[in-house]
DSSP file (Angstrom, degrees, kcal/mol; ACC not computed):
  #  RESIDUE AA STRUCTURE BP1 BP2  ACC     N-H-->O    O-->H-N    N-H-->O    O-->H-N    TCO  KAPPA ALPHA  PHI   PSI    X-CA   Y-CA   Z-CA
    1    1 A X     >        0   0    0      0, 0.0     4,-1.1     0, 0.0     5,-0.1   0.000 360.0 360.0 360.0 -42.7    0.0    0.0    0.0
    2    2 A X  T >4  +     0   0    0      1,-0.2     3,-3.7     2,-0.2     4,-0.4   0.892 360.0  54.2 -61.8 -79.3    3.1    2.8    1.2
    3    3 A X  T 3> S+     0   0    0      1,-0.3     4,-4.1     2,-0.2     5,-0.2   0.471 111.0  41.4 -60.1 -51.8    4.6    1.5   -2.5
    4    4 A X  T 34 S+     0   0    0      2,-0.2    -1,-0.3     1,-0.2    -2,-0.2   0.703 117.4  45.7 -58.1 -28.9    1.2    2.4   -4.4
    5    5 A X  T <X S+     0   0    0     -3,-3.7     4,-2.6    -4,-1.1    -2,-0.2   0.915 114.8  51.4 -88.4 -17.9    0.9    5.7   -2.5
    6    6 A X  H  > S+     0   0    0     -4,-0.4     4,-2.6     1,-0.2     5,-0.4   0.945 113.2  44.1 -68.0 -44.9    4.9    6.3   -3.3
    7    7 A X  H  < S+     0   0    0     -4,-4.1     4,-0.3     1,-0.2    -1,-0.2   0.646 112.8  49.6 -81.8  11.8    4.5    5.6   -7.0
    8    8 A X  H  > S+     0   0    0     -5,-0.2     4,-2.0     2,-0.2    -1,-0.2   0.875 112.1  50.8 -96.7 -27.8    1.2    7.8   -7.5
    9    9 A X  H  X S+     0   0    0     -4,-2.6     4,-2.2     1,-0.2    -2,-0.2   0.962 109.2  44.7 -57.4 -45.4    2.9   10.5   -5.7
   10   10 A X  H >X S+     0   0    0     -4,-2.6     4,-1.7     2,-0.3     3,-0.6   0.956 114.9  52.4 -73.9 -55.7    6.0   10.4   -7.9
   11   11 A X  H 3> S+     0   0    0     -5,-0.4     4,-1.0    -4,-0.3    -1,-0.2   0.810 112.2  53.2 -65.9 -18.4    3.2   10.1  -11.1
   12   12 A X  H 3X S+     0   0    0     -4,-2.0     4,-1.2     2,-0.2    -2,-0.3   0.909 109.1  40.0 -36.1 -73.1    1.9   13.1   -9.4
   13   13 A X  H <X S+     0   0    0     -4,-2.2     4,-1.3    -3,-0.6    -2,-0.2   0.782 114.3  59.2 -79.6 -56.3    5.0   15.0   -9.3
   14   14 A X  H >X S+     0   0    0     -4,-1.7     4,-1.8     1,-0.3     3,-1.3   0.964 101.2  47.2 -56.1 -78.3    5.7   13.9  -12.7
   15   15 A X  H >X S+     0   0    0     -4,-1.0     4,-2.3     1,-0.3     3,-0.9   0.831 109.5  58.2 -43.8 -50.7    2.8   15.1  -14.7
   16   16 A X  H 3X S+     0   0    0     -4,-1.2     4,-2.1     1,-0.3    -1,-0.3   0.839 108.4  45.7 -85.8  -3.1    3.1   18.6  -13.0
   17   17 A X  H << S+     0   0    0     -3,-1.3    28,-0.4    -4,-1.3    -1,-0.3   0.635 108.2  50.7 -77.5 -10.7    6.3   18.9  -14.2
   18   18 A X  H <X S+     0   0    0     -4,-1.8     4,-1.1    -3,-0.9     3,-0.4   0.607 112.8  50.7 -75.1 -40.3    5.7   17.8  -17.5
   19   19 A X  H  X S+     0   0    0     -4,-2.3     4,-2.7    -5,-0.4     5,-0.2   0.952 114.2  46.8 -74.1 -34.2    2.7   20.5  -17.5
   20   20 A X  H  < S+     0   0    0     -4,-2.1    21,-0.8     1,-0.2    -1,-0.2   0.355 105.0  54.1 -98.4  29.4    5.1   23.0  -16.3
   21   21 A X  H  > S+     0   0    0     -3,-0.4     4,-1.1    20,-0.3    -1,-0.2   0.434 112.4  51.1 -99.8 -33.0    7.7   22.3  -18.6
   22   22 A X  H  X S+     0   0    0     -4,-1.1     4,-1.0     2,-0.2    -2,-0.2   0.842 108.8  47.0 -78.6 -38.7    4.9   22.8  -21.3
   23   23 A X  H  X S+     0   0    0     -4,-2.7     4,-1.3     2,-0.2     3,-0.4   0.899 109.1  54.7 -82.9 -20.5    3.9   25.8  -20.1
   24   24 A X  H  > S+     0   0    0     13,-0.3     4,-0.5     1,-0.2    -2,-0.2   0.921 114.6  40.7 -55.5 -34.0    7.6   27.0  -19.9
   25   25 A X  H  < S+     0   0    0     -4,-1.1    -1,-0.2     2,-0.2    -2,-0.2   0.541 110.9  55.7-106.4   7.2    8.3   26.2  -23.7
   26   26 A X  H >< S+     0   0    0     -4,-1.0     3,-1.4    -3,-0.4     4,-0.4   0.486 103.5  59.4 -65.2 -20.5    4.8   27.5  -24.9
   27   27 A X  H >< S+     0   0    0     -4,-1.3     3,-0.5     1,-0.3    -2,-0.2   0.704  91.7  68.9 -75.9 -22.3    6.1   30.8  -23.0
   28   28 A X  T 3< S+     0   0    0     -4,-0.5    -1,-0.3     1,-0.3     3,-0.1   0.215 102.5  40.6 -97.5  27.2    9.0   30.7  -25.4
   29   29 A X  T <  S+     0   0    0     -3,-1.4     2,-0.3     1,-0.2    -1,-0.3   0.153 111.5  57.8-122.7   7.3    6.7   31.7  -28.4
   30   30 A X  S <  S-     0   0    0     -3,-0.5    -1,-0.2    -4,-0.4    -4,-0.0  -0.955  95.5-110.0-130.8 151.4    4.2   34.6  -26.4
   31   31 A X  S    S+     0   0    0     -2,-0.3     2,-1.3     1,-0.1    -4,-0.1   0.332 105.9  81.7 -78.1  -3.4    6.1   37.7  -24.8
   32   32 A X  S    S-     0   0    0     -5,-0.1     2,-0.3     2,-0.0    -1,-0.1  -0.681  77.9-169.5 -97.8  77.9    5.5   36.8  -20.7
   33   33 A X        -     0   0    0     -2,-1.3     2,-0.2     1,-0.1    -5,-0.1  -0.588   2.0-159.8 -82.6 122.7    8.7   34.3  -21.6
   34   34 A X    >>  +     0   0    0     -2,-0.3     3,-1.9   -11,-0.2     4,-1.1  -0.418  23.0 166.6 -81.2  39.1    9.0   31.9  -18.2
   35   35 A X  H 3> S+     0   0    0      1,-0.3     4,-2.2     2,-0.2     5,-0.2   0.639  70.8  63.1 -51.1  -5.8   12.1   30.4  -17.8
   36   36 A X  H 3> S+     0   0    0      2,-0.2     4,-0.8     3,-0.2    -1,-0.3   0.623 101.3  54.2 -89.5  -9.2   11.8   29.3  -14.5
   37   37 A X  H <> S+     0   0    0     -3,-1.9     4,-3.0     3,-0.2   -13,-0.3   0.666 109.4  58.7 -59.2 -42.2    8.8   26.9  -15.5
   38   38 A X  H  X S+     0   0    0     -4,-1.1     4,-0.9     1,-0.2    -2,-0.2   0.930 112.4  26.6 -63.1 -56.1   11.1   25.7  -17.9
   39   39 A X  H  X S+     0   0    0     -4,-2.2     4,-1.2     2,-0.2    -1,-0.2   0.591 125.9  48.4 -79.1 -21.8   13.9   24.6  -16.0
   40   40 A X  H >X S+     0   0    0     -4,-0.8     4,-1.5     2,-0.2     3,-0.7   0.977 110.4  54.5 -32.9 -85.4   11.8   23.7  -12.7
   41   41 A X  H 3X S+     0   0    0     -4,-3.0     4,-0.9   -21,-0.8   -20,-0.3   0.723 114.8  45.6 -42.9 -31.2    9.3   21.9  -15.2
   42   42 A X  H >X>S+     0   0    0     -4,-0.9     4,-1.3   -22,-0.2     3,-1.1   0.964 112.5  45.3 -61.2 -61.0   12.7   19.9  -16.3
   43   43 A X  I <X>S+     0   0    0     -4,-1.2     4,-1.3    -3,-0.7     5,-0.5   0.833 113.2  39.9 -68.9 -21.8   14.0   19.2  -13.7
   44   44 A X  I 3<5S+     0   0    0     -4,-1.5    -1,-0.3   -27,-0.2   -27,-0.2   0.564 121.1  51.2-104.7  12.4   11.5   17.9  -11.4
   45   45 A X  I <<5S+     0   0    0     -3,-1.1    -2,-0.2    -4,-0.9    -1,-0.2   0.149 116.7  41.5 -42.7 -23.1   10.0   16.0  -14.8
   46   46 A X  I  X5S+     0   0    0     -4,-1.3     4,-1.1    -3,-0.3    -2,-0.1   0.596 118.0  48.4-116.4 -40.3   13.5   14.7  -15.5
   47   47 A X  I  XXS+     0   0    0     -4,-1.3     4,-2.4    -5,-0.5     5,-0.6   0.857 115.7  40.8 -78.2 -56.5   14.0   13.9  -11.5
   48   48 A X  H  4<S+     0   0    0     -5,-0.5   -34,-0.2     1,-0.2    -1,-0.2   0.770 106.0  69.3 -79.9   1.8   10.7   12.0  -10.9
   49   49 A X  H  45S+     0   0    0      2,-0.1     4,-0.4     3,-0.1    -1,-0.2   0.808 106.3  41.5 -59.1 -50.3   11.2   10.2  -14.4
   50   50 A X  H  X5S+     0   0    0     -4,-1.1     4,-2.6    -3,-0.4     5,-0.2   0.810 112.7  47.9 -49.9 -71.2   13.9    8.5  -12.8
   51   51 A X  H  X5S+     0   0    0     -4,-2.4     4,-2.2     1,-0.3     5,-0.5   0.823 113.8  48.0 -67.5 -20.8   12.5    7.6   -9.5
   52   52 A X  H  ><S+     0   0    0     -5,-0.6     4,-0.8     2,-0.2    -1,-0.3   0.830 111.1  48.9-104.6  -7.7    9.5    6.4  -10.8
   53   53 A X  H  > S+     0   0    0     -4,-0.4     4,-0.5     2,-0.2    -2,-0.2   0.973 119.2  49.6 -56.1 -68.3   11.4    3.8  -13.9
   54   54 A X  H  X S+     0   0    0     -4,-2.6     4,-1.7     1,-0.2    -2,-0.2   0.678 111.3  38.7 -56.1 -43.0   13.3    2.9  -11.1
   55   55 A X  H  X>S+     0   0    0     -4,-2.2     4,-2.6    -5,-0.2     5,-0.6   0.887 114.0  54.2 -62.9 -49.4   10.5    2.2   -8.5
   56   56 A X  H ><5S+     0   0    0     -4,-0.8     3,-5.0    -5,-0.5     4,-0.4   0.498 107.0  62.1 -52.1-115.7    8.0    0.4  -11.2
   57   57 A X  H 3X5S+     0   0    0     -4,-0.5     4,-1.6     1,-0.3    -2,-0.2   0.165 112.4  31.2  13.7 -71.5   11.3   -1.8  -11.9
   58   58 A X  H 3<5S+     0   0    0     -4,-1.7     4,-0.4     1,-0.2    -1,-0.3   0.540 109.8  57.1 -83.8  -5.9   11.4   -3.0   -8.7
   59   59 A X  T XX5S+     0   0    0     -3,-5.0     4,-2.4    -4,-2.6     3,-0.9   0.810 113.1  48.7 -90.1 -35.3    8.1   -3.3   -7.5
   60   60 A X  T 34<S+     0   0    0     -5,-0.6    -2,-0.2    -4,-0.4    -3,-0.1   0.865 105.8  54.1 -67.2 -16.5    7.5   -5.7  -10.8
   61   61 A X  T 3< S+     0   0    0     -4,-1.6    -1,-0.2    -5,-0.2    -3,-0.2   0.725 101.7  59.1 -86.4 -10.9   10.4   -7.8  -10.3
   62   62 A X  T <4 S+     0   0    0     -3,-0.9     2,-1.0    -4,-0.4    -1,-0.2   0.957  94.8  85.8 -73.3 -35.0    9.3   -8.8   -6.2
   63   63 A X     <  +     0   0    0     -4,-2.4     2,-0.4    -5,-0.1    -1,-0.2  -0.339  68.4 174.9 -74.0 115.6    6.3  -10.0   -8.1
   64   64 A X        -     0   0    0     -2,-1.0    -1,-0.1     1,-0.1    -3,-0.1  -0.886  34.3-103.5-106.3 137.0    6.8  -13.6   -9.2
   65   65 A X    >   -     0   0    0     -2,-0.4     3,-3.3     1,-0.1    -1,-0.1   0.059  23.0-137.3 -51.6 132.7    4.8  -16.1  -10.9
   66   66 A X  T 3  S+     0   0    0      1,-0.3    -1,-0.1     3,-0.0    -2,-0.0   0.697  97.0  60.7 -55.8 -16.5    3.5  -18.7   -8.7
   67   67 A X  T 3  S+     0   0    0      1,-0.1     2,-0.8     2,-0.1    -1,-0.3   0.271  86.6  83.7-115.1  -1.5    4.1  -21.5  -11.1
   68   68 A X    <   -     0   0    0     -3,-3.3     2,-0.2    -4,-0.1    -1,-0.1  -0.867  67.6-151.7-122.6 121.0    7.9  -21.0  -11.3
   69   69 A X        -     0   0    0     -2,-0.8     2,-0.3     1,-0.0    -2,-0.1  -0.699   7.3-141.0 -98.7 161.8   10.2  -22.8   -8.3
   70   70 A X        -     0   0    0     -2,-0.2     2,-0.1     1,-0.1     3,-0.0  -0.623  21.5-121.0-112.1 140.4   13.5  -21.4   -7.1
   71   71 A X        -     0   0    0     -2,-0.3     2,-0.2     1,-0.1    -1,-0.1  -0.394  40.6 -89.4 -71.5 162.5   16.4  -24.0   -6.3
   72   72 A X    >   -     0   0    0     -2,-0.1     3,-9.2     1,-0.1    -1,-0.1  -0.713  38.3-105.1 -91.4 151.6   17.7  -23.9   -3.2
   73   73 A X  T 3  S+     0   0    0      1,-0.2    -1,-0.1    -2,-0.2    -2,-0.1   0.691 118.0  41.1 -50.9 -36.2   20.5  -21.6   -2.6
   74   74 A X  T 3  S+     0   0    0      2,-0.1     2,-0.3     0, 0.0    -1,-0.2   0.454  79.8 133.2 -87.4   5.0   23.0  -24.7   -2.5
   75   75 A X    <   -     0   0    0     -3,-9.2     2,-0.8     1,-0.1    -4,-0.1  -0.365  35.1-173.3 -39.3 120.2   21.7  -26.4   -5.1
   76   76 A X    >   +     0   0    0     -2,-0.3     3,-1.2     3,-0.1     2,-0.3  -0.585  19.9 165.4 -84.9  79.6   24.3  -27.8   -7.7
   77   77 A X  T 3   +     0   0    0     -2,-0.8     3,-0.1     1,-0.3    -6,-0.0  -0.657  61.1  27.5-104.5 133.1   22.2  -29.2  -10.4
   78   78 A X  T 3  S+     0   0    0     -2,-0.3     2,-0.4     1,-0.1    -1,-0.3   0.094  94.8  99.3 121.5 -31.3   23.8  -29.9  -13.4
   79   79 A X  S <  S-     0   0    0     -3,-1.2    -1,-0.1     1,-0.1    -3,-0.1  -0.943  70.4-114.4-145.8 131.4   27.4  -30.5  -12.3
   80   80 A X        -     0   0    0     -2,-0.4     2,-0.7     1,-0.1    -1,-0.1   0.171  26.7-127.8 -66.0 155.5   29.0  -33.9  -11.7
   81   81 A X              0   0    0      1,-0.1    -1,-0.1     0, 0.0     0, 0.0  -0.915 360.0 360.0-112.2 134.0   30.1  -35.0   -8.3
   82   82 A X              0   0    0     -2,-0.7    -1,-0.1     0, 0.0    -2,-0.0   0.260 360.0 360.0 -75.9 360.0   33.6  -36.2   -7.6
Protein backbone atom coordinates (compact mmCIF):
# COMPACT_ATOMS: atom_id res chain seq x y z
CA UNK A 1 0.00 0.00 0.00
CA UNK A 2 3.06 2.83 1.15
CA UNK A 3 4.59 1.49 -2.49
CA UNK A 4 1.17 2.39 -4.42
CA UNK A 5 0.85 5.65 -2.51
CA UNK A 6 4.91 6.25 -3.32
CA UNK A 7 4.50 5.63 -7.02
CA UNK A 8 1.22 7.78 -7.48
CA UNK A 9 2.85 10.47 -5.75
CA UNK A 10 5.98 10.36 -7.91
CA UNK A 11 3.19 10.06 -11.14
CA UNK A 12 1.89 13.11 -9.38
CA UNK A 13 4.96 15.03 -9.29
CA UNK A 14 5.72 13.87 -12.74
CA UNK A 15 2.75 15.14 -14.70
CA UNK A 16 3.11 18.57 -13.04
CA UNK A 17 6.32 18.87 -14.22
CA UNK A 18 5.69 17.82 -17.52
CA UNK A 19 2.72 20.51 -17.51
CA UNK A 20 5.10 23.02 -16.30
CA UNK A 21 7.74 22.27 -18.64
CA UNK A 22 4.94 22.84 -21.31
CA UNK A 23 3.93 25.83 -20.12
CA UNK A 24 7.61 27.02 -19.88
CA UNK A 25 8.30 26.18 -23.74
CA UNK A 26 4.84 27.55 -24.87
CA UNK A 27 6.14 30.75 -23.04
CA UNK A 28 8.97 30.74 -25.42
CA UNK A 29 6.70 31.66 -28.38
CA UNK A 30 4.16 34.58 -26.41
CA UNK A 31 6.09 37.67 -24.81
CA UNK A 32 5.53 36.78 -20.73
CA UNK A 33 8.73 34.34 -21.60
CA UNK A 34 9.05 31.90 -18.18
CA UNK A 35 12.10 30.42 -17.78
CA UNK A 36 11.83 29.31 -14.51
CA UNK A 37 8.79 26.88 -15.53
CA UNK A 38 11.11 25.75 -17.87
CA UNK A 39 13.92 24.59 -16.05
CA UNK A 40 11.76 23.71 -12.72
CA UNK A 41 9.34 21.90 -15.17
CA UNK A 42 12.66 19.91 -16.35
CA UNK A 43 13.98 19.16 -13.68
CA UNK A 44 11.50 17.87 -11.44
CA UNK A 45 9.99 15.97 -14.85
CA UNK A 46 13.54 14.66 -15.47
CA UNK A 47 14.02 13.86 -11.48
CA UNK A 48 10.67 11.99 -10.94
CA UNK A 49 11.22 10.18 -14.41
CA UNK A 50 13.86 8.48 -12.84
CA UNK A 51 12.54 7.63 -9.49
CA UNK A 52 9.53 6.37 -10.79
CA UNK A 53 11.39 3.84 -13.93
CA UNK A 54 13.25 2.93 -11.14
CA UNK A 55 10.51 2.17 -8.55
CA UNK A 56 8.02 0.40 -11.24
CA UNK A 57 11.31 -1.77 -11.89
CA UNK A 58 11.39 -3.02 -8.68
CA UNK A 59 8.14 -3.30 -7.48
CA UNK A 60 7.48 -5.67 -10.75
CA UNK A 61 10.45 -7.83 -10.31
CA UNK A 62 9.25 -8.77 -6.24
CA UNK A 63 6.28 -10.00 -8.07
CA UNK A 64 6.82 -13.57 -9.24
CA UNK A 65 4.77 -16.06 -10.89
CA UNK A 66 3.48 -18.75 -8.73
CA UNK A 67 4.14 -21.55 -11.12
CA UNK A 68 7.88 -21.03 -11.29
CA UNK A 69 10.21 -22.78 -8.26
CA UNK A 70 13.48 -21.39 -7.13
CA UNK A 71 16.38 -23.95 -6.28
CA UNK A 72 17.66 -23.89 -3.18
CA UNK A 73 20.54 -21.59 -2.59
CA UNK A 74 23.05 -24.65 -2.53
CA UNK A 75 21.72 -26.44 -5.12
CA UNK A 76 24.34 -27.77 -7.72
CA UNK A 77 22.23 -29.19 -10.37
CA UNK A 78 23.83 -29.86 -13.38
CA UNK A 79 27.35 -30.48 -12.28
CA UNK A 80 29.02 -33.88 -11.75
CA UNK A 81 30.11 -34.96 -8.33
CA UNK A 82 33.61 -36.17 -7.64
Amino acid sequence: MRRLAYISTLLAVWIAGMLALMLGMDSLWHPPFSPQALFAGGYWAALSSVALAEELVEWLSQKTPKSVVLLPPRCHAGLAHH
